[in-house]
PDB file of N, H, CA, C and O in Angstrom:
ATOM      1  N   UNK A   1      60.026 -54.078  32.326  1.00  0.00           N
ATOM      2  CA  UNK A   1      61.136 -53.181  32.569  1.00  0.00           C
ATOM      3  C   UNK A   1      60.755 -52.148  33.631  1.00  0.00           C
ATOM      4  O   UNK A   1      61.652 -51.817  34.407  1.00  0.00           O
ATOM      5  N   UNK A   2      59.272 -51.469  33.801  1.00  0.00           N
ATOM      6  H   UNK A   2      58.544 -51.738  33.171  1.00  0.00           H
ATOM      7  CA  UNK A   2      59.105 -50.626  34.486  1.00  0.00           C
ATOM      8  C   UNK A   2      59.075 -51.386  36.106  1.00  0.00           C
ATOM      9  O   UNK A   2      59.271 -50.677  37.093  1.00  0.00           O
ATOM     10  N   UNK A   3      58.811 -52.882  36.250  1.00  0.00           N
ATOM     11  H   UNK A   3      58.652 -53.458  35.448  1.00  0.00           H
ATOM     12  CA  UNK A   3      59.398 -53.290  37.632  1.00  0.00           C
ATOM     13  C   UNK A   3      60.441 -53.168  38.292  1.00  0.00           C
ATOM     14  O   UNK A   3      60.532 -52.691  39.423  1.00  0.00           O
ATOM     15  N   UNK A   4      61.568 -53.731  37.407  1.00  0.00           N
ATOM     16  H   UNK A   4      61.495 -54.119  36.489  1.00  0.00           H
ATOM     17  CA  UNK A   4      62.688 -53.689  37.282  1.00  0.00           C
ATOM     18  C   UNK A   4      63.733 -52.254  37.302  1.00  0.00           C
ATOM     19  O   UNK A   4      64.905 -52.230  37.679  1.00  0.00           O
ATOM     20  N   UNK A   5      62.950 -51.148  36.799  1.00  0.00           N
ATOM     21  H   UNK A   5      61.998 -51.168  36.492  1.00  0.00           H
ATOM     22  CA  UNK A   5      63.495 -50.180  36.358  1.00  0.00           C
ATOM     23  C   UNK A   5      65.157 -50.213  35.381  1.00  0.00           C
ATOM     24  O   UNK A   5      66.167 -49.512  35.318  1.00  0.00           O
ATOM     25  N   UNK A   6      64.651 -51.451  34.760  1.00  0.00           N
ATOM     26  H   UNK A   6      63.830 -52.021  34.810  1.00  0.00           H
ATOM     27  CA  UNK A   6      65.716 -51.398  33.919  1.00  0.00           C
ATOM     28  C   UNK A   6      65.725 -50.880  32.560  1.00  0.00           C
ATOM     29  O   UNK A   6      64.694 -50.756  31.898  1.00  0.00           O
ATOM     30  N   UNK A   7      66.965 -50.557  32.114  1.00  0.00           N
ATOM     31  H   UNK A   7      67.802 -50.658  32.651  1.00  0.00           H
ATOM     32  CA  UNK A   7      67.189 -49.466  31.106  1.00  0.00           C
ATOM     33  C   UNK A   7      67.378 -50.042  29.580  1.00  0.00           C
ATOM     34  O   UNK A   7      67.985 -49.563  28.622  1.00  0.00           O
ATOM     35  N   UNK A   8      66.729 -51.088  29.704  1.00  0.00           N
ATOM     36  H   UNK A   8      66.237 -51.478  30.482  1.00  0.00           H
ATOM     37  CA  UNK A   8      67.175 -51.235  28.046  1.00  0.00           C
ATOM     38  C   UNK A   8      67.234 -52.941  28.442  1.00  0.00           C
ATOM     39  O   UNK A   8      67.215 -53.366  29.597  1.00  0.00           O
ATOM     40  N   UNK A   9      67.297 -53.656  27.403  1.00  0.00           N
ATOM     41  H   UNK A   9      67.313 -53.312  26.464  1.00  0.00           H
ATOM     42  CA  UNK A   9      67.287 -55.192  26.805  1.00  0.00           C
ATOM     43  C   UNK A   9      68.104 -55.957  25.936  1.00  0.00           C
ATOM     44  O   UNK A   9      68.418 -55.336  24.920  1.00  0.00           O
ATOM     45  N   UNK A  10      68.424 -56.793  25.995  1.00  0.00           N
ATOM     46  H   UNK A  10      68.169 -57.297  26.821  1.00  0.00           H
ATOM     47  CA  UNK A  10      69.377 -57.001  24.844  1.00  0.00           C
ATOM     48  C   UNK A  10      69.044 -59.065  24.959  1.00  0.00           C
ATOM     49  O   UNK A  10      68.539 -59.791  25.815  1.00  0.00           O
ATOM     50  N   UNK A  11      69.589 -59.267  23.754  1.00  0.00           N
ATOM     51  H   UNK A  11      69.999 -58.677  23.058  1.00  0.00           H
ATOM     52  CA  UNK A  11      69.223 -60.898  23.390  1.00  0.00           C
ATOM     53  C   UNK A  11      70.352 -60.976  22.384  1.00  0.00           C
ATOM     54  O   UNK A  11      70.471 -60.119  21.509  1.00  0.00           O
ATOM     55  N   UNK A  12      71.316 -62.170  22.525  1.00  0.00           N
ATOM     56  H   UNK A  12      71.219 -62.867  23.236  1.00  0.00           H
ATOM     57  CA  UNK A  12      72.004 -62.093  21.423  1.00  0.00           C
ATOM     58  C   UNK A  12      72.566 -63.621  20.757  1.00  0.00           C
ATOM     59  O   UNK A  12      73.068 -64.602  21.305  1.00  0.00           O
ATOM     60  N   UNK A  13      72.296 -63.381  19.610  1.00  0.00           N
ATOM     61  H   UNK A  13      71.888 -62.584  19.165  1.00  0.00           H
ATOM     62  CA  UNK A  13      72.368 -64.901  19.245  1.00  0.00           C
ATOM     63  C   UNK A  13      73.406 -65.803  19.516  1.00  0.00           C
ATOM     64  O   UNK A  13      74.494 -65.434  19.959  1.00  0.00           O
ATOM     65  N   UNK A  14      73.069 -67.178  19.227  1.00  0.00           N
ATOM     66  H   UNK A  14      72.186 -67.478  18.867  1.00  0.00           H
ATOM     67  CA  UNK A  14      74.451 -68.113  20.299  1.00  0.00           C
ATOM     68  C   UNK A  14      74.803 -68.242  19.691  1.00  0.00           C
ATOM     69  O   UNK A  14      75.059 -67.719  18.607  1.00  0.00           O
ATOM     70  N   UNK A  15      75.076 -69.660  20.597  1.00  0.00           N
ATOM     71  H   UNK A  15      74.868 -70.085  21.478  1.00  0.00           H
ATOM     72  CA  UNK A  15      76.033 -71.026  19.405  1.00  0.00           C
ATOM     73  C   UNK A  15      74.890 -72.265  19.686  1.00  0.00           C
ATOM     74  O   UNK A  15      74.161 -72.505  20.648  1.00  0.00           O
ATOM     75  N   UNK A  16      75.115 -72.987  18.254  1.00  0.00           N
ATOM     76  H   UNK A  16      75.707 -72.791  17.472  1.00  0.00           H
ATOM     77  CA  UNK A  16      74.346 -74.039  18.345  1.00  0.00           C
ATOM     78  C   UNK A  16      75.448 -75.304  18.192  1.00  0.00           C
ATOM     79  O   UNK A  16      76.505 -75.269  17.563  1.00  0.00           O
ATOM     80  N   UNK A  17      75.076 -76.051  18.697  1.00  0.00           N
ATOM     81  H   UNK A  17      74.217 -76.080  19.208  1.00  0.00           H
ATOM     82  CA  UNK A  17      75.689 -77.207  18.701  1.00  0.00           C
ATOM     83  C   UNK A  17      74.695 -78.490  18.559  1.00  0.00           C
ATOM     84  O   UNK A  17      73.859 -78.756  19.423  1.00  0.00           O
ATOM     85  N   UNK A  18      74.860 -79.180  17.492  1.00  0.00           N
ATOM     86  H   UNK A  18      75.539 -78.964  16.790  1.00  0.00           H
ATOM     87  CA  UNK A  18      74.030 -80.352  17.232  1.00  0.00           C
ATOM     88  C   UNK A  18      73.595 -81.602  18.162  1.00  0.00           C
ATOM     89  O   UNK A  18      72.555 -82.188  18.462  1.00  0.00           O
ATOM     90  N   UNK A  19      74.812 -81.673  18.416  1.00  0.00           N
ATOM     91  H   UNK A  19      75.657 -81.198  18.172  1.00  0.00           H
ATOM     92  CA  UNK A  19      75.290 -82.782  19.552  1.00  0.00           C
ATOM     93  C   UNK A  19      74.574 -82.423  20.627  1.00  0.00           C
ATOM     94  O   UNK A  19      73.530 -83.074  20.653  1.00  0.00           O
ATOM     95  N   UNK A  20      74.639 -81.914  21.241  1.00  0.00           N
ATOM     96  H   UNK A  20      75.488 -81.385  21.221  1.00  0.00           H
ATOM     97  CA  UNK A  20      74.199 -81.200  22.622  1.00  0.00           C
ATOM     98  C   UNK A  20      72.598 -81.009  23.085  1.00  0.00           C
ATOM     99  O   UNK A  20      72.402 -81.475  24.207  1.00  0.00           O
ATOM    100  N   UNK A  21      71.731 -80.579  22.625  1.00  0.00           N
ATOM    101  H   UNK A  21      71.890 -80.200  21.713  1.00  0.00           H
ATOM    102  CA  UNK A  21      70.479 -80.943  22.786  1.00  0.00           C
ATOM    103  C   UNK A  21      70.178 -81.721  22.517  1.00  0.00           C
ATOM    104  O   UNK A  21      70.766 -82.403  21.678  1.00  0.00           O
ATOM    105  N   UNK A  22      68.821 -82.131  23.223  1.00  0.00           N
ATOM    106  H   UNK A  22      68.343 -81.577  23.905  1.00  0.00           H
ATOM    107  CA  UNK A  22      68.152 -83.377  23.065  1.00  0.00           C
ATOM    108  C   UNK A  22      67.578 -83.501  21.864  1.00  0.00           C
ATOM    109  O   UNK A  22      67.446 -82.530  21.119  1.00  0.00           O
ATOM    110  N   UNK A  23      67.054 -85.085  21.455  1.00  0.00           N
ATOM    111  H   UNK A  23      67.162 -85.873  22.060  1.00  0.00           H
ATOM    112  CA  UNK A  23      66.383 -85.259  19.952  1.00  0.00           C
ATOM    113  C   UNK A  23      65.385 -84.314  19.474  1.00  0.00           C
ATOM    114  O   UNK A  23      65.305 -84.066  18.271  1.00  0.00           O
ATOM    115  N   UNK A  24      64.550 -83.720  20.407  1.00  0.00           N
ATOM    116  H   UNK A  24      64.615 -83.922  21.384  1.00  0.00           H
ATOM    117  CA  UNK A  24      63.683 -83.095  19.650  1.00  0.00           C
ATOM    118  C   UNK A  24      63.802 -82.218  19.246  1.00  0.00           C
ATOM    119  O   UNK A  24      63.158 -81.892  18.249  1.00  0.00           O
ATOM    120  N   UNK A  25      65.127 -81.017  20.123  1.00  0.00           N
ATOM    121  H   UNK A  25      65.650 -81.281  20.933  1.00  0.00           H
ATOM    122  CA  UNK A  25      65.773 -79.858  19.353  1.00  0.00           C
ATOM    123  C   UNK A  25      66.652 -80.162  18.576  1.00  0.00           C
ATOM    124  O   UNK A  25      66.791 -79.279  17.730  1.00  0.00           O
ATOM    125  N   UNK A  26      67.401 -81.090  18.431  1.00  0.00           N
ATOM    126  H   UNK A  26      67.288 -81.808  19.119  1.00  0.00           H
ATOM    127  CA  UNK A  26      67.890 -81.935  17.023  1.00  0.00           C
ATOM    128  C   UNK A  26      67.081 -81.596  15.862  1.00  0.00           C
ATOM    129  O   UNK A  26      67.373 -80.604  15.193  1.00  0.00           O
ATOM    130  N   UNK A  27      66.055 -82.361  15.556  1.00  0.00           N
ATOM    131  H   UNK A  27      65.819 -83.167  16.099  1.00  0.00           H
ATOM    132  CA  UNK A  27      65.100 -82.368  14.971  1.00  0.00           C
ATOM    133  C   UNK A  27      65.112 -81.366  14.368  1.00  0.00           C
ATOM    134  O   UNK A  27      65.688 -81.019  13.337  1.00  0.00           O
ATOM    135  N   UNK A  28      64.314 -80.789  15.180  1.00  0.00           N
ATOM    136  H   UNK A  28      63.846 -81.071  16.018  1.00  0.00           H
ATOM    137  CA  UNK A  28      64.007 -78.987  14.756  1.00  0.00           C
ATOM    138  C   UNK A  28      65.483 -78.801  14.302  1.00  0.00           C
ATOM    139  O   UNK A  28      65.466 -79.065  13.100  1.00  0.00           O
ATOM    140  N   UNK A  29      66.715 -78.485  14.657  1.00  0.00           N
ATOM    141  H   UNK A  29      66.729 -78.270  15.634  1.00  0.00           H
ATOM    142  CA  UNK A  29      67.519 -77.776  14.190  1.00  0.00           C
ATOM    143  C   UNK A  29      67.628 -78.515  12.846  1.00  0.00           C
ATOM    144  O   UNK A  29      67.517 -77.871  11.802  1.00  0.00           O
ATOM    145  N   UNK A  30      67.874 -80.045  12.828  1.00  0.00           N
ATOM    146  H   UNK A  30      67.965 -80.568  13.675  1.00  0.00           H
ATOM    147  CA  UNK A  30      68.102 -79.868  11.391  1.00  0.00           C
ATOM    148  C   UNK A  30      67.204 -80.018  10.572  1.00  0.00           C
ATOM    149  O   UNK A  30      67.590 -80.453   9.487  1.00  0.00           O
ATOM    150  N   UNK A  31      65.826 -79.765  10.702  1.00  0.00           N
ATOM    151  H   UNK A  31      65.513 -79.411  11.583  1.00  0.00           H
ATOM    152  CA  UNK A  31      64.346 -79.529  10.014  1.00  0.00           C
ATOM    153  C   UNK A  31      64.515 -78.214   9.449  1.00  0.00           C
ATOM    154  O   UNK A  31      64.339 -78.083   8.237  1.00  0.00           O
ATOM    155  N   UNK A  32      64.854 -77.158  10.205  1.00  0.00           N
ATOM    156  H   UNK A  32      64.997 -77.265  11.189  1.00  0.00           H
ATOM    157  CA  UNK A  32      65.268 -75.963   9.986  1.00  0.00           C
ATOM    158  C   UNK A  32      66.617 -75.521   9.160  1.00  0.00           C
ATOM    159  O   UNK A  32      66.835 -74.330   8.936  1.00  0.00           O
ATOM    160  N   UNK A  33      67.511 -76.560   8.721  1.00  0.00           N
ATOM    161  H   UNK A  33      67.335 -77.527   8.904  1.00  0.00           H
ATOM    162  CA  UNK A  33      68.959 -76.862   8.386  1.00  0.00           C
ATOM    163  C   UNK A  33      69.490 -75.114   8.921  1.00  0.00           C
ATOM    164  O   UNK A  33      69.963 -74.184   8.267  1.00  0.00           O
ATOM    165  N   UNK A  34      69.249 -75.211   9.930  1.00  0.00           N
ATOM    166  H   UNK A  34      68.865 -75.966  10.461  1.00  0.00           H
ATOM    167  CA  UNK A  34      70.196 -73.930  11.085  1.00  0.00           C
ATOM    168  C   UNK A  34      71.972 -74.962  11.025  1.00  0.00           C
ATOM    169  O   UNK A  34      72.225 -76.115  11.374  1.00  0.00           O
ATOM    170  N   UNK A  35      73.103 -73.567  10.254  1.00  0.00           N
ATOM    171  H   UNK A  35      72.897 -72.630   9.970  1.00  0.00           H
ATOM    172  CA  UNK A  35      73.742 -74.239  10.662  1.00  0.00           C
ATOM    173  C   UNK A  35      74.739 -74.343  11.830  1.00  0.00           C
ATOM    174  O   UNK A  35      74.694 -73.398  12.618  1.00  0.00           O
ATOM    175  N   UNK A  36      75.348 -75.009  12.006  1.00  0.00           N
ATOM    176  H   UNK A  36      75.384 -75.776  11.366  1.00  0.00           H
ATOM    177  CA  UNK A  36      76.166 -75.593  13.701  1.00  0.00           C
ATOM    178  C   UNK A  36      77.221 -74.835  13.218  1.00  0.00           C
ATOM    179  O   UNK A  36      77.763 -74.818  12.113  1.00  0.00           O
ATOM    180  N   UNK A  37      77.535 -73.840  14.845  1.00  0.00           N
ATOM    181  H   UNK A  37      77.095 -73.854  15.743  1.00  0.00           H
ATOM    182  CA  UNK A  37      78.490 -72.961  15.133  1.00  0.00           C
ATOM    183  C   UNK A  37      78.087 -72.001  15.857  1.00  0.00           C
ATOM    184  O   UNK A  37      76.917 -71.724  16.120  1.00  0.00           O
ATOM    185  N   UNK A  38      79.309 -71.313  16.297  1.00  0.00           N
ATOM    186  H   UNK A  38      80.260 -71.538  16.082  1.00  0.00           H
ATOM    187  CA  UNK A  38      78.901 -69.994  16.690  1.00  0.00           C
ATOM    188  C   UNK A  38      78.798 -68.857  16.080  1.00  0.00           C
ATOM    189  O   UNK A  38      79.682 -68.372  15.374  1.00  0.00           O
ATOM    190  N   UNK A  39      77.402 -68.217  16.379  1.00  0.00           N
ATOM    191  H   UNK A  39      76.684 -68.611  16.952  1.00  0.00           H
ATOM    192  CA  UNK A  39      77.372 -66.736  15.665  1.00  0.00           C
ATOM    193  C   UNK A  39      76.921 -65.696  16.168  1.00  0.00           C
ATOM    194  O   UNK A  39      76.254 -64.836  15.594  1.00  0.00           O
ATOM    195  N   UNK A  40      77.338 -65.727  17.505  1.00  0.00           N
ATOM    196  H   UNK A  40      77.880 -66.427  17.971  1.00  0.00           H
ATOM    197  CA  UNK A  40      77.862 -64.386  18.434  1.00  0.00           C
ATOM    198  C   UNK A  40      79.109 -63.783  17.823  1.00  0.00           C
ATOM    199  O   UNK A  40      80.183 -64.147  17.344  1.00  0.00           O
ATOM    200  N   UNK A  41      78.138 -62.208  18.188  1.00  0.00           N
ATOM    201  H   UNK A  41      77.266 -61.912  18.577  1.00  0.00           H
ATOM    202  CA  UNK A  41      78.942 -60.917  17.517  1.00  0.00           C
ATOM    203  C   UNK A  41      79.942 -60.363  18.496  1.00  0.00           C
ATOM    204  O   UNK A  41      79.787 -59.196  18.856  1.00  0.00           O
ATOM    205  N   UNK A  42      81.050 -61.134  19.015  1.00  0.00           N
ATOM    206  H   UNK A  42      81.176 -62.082  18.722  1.00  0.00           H
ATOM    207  CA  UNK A  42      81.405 -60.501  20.160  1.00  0.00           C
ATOM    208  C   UNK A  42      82.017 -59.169  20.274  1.00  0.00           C
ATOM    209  O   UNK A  42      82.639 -58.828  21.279  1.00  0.00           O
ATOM    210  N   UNK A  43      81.874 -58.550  19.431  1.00  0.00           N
ATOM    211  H   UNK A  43      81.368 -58.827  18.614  1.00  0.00           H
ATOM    212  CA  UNK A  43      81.981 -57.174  19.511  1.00  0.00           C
ATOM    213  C   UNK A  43      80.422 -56.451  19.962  1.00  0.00           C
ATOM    214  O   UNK A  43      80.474 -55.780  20.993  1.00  0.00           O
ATOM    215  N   UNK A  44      79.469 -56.512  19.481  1.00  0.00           N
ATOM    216  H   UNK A  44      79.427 -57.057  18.644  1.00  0.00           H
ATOM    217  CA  UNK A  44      78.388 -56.249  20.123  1.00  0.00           C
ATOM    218  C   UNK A  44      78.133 -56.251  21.491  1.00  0.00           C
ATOM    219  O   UNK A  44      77.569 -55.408  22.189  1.00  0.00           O
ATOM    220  N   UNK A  45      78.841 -57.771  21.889  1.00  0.00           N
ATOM    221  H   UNK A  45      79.299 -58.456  21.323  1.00  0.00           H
ATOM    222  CA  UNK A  45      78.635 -58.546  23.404  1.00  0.00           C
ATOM    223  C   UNK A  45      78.926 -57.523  24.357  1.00  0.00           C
ATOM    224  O   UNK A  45      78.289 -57.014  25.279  1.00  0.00           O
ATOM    225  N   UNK A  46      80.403 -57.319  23.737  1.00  0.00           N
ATOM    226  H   UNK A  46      80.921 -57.732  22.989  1.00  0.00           H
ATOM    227  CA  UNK A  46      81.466 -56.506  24.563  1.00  0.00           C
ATOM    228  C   UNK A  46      81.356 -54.962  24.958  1.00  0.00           C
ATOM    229  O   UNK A  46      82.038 -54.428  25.833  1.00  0.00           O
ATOM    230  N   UNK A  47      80.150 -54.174  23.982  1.00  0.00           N
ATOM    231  H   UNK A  47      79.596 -54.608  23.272  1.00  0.00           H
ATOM    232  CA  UNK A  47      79.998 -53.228  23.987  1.00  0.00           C
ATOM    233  C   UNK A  47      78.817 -53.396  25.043  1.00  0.00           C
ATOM    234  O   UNK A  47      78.899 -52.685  26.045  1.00  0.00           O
ATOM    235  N   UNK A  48      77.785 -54.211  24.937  1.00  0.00           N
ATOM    236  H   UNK A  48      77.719 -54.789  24.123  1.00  0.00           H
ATOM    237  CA  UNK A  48      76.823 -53.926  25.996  1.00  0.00           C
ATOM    238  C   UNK A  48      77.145 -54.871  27.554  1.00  0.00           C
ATOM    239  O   UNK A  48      76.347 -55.144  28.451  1.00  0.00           O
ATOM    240  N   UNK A  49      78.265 -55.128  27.462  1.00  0.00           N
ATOM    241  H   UNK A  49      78.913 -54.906  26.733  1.00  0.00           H
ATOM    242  CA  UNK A  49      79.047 -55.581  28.416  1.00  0.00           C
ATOM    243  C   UNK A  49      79.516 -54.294  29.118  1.00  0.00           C
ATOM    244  O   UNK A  49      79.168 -54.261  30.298  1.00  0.00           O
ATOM    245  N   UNK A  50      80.175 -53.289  28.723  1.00  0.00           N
ATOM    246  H   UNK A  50      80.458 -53.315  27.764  1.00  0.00           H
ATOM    247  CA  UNK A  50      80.200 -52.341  28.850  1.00  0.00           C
ATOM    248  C   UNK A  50      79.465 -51.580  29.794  1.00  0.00           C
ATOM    249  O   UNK A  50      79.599 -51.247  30.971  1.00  0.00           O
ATOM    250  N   UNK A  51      78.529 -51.396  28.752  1.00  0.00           N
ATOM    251  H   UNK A  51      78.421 -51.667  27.796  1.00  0.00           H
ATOM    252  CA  UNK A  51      77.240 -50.911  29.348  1.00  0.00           C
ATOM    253  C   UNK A  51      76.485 -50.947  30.581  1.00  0.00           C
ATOM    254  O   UNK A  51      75.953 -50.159  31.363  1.00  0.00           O
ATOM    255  N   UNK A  52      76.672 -52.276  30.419  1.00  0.00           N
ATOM    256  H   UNK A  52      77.104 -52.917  29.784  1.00  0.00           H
ATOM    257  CA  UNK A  52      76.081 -52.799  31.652  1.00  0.00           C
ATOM    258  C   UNK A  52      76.865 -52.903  33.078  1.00  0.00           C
ATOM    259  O   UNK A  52      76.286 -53.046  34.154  1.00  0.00           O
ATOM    260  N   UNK A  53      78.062 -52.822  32.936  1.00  0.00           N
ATOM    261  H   UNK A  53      78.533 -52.705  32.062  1.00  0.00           H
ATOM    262  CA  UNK A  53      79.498 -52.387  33.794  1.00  0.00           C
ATOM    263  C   UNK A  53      78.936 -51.399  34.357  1.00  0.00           C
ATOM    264  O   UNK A  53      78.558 -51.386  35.528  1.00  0.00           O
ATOM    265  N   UNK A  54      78.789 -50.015  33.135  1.00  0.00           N
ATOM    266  H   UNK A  54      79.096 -50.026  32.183  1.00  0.00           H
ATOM    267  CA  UNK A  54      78.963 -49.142  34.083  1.00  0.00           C
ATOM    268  C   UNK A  54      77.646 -48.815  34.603  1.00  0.00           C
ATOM    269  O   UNK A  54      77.596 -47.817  35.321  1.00  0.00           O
ATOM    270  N   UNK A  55      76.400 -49.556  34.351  1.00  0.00           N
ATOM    271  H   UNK A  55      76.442 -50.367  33.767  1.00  0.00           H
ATOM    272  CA  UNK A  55      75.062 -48.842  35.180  1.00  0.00           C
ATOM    273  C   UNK A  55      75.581 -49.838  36.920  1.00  0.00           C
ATOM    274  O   UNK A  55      75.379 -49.294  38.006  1.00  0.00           O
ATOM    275  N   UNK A  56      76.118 -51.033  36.839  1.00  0.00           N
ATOM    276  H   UNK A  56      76.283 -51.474  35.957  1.00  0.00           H
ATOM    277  CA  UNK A  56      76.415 -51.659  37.609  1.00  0.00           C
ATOM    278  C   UNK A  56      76.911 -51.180  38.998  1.00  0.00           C
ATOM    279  O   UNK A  56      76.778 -51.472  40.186  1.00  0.00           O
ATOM    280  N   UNK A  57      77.669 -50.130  38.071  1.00  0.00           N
ATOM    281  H   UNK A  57      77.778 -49.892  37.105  1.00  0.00           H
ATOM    282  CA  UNK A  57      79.165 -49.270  38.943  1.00  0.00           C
ATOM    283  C   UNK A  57      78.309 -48.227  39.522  1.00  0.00           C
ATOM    284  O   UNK A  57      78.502 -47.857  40.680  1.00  0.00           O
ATOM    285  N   UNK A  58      77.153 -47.608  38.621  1.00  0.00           N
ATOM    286  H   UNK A  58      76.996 -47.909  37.680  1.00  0.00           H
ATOM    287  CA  UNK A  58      76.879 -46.250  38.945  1.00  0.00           C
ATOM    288  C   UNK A  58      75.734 -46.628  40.348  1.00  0.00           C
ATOM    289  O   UNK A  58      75.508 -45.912  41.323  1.00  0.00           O
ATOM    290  N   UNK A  59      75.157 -47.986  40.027  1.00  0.00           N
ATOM    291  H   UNK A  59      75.341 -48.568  39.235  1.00  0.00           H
ATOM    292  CA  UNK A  59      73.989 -48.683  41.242  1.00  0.00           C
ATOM    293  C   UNK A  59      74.681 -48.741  42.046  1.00  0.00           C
ATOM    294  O   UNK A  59      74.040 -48.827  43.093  1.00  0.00           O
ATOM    295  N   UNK A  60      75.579 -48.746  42.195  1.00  0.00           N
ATOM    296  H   UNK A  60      76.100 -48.676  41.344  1.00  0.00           H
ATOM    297  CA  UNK A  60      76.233 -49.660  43.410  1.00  0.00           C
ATOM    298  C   UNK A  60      76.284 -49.103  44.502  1.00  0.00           C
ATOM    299  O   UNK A  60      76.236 -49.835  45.490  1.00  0.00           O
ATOM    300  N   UNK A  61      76.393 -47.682  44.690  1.00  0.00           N
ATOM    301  H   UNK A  61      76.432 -47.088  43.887  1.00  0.00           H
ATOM    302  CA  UNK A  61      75.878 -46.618  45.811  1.00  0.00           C
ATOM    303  C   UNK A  61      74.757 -46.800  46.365  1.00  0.00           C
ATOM    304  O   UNK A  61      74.622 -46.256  47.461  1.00  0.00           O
ATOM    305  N   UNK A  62      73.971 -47.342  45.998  1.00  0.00           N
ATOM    306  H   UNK A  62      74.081 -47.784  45.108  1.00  0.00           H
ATOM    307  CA  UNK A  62      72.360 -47.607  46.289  1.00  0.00           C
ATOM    308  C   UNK A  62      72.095 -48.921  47.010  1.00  0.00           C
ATOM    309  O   UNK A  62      70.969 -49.373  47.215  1.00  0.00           O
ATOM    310  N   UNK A  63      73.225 -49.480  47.368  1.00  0.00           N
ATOM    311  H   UNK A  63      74.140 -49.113  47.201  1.00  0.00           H
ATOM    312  CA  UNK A  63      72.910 -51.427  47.542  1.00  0.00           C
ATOM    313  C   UNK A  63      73.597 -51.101  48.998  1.00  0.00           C
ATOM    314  O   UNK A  63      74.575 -50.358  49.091  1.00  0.00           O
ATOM    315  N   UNK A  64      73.052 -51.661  49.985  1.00  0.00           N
ATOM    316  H   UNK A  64      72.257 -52.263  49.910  1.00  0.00           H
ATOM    317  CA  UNK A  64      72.984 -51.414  50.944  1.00  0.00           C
ATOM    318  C   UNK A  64      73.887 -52.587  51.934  1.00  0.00           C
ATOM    319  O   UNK A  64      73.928 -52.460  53.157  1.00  0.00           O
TER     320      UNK A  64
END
């Protein structure tokens, strides 16, 4: 972050879909019985969506 000078991090969980990866993350997913769907908080999303808008807006004076 101190390269970057960025302000913060965020990671947010997906969607899984069974079908869609290959066998070996198959595997694992249903070794793990993770179940299939989505379970993004999109209210969370939307808030650091936000967020990230406005450092976007406030950089943008700086980009040449």
């Amino acid at each position: 972050m101190a390269t970057t000078t960025a302000r913060g991090h965020r990671l947010f969980a997906g969607k899984i879909e069974k079908s869609t990866p290959g066998f070996g993350e198959r595997a694992l997913l249903v070794a793990l019985r993770l179940p299939e769907g989505d379970v993004r908080d999109w209210a969370d999303v939307a808030a650091w969506a936000t967020i990230a808008g406005a450092i976007s807006e406030e950089g943008s004076s700086d980009v040449r």
